[in-house]
C-alpha positions as CSV (number, residue, x, y, z in Angstrom):
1,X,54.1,11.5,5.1
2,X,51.1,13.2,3.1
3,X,50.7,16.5,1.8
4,X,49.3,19.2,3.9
5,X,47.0,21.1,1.2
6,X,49.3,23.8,0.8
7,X,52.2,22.3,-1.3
8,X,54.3,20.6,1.7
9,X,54.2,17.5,3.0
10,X,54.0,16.5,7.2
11,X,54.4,13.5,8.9
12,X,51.9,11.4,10.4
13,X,53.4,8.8,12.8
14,X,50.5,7.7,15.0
15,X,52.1,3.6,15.6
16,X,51.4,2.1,18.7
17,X,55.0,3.4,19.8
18,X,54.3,6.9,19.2
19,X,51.1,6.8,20.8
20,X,53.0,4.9,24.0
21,X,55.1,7.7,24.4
22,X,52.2,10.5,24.3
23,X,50.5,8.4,26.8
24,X,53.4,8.4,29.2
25,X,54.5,12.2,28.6
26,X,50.5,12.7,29.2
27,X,50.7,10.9,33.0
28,X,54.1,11.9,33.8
29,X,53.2,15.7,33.1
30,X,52.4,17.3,36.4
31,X,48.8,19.0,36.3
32,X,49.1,22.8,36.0
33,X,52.6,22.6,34.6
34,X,51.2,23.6,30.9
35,X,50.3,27.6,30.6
36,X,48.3,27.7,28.2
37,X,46.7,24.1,29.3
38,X,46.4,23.7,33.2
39,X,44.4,20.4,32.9
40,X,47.0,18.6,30.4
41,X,48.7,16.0,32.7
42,X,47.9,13.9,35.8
43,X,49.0,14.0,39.8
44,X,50.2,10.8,39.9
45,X,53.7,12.5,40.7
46,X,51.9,14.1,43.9
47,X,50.4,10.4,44.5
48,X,54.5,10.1,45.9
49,X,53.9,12.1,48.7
50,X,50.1,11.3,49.6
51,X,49.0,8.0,51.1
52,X,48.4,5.5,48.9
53,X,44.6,4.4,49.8
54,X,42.0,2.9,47.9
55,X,40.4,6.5,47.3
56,X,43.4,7.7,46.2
57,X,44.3,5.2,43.3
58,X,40.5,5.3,43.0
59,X,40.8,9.0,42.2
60,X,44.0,8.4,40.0
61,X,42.5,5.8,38.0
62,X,39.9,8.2,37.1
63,X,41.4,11.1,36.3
64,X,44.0,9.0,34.0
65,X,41.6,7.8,32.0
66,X,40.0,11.2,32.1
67,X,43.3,12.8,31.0
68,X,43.8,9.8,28.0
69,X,40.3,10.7,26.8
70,X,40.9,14.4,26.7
71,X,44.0,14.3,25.3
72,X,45.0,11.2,23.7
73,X,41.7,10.4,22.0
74,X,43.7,7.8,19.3
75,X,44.1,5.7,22.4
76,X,41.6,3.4,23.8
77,X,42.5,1.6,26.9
78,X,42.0,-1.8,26.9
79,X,42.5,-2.2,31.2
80,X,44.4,-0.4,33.4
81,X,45.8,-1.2,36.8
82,X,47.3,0.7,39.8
83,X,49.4,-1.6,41.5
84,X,50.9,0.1,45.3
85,X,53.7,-0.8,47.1
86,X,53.6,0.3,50.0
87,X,57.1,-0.7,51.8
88,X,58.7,1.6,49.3
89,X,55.5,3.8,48.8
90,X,55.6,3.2,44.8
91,X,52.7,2.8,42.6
92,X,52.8,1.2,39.2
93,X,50.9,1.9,36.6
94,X,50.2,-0.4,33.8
95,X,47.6,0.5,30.5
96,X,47.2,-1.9,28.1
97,X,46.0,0.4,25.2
98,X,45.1,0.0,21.4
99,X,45.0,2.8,18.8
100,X,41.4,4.0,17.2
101,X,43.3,3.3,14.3
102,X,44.3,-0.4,14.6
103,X,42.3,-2.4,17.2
104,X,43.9,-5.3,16.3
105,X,47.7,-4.7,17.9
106,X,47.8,-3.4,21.8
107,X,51.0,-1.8,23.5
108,X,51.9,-2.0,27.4
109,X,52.5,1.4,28.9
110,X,54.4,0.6,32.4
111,X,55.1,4.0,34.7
112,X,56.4,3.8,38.1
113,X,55.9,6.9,40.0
């Protein structure tokens, strides 16, 4: 909590928790979903129905670390890998990330899409 300058008070939860679940709402919103922000999210729900080449995750890669940078700028990815499977035609998506605010602890994101 701190005081917000006009007599009340907020919260200010940025742990890495927090910050792991703003990372996946950010990948797991679908691009264009958000009015009055129609480059908030990712296509990595699209991804599902596309073929899962190299370009492809090459593409996805890059535009989730775009999206993280954009939108998320707390979080600093540490790596991040794009694992396909194509049998099932899954990808998985694991970030290691860190906060701005306290290099010293990192969190695993996981999404399968």
């Amino acid at each position: 909590m701190r005081q917000d300058g006009v007599g009340g008070f907020i919260t200010q939860n940025e742990n890495l928790g927090s910050l792991r679940d703003c990372v996946k709402q950010l990948l797991l919103t679908a691009k264009g979903s958000r009015v009055m922000r129609p480059d908030f999210g990712t296509d990595i729900r699209k991804s599902v129905f596309e073929p899962l080449t190299s370009d492809a995750i090459d593409r996805l890669r890059g535009q989730i670390l775009t999206a993280i940078q954009t939108y998320e700028p707390r979080v600093i990815v540490k790596n991040i890998s794009l694992t396909p499977d194509y049998e099932r035609n899954q990808l998985t998506i694991k970030l290691l990330m860190t906060s701005k605010d306290d290099l010293l602890n990192a969190e695993m994101v996981e999404v399968l899409v």
